[in-house]
C-alpha positions, 0 to 999 in steps of 0.5 A: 420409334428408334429410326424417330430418335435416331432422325431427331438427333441426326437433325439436332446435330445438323441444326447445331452446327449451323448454329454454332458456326452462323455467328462464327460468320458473324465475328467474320463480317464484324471485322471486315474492313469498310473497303472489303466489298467482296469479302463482306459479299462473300460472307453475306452470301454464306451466311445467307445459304447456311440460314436458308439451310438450317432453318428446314433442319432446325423445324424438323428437329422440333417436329421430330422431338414433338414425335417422340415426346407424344409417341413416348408419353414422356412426361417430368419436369426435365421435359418442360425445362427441356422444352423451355430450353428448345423455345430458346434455341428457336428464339436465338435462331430467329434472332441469328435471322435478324442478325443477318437482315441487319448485316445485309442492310448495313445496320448492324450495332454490335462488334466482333467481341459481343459476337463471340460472346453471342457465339457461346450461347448455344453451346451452354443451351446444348450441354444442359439439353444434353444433361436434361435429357440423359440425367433426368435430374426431376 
């Protein structure tokens, strides 16, 4: 079970960075000037290949956690908040999805700031992920 655990952080690791730095892109792509075309192309293009790449990661970093919440028959309210917490994290990731479809379509609302903003959201979901899991506080 300790390879499980070990696999599961590897992956919620890997799927944060990813999103930690998708909207990052998206701050970029809010700024691009109307007449930048390739630099707007080449954000969209990365942007697009860090999606594609953390969406596998992202699942089997829940598959894993699901792994190991049956293999360890954890139970206690800090899991279920846990686990709201991780229903959130994959809305938020669905909505980076979004997101990008509106950039690639041109029809994105939002500016640079509002983006840093959104940018933010993870980190708060990660330290009380982190909290939840290592303090167990009910």
């Amino acid at each position: 079970m300790l390879i499980v655990k070990v696999l599961h952080l590897w992956l919620v690791v890997s799927w944060f960075a990813g999103l930690f730095y998708l909207p990052r892109i998206f701050v970029n792509l809010a700024m691009v000037e109307a007449d930048s075309v390739a630099e707007r192309q080449r954000l969209l293009l990365m942007a697009g290949k860090l999606y594609r790449f953390i969406t596998p990661i992202g699942i089997l970093a829940v598959l894993f956690g699901l792994w190991l919440w049956f293999g360890f028959g954890f139970s206690g309210g800090w899991l279920h908040a846990k686990t709201v917490l991780v229903v959130g994290l994959l809305g938020y990731h669905a909505y980076c999805g979004r997101l990008l479809r509106d950039f690639q379509t041109g029809r994105n609302v939002h500016g640079h700031v509002w983006f840093r903003w959104f940018n933010e959201m993870p980190v708060l979901v990660l330290l009380a992920v982190t909290y939840l899991a290592v303090v167990k506080p009910f």
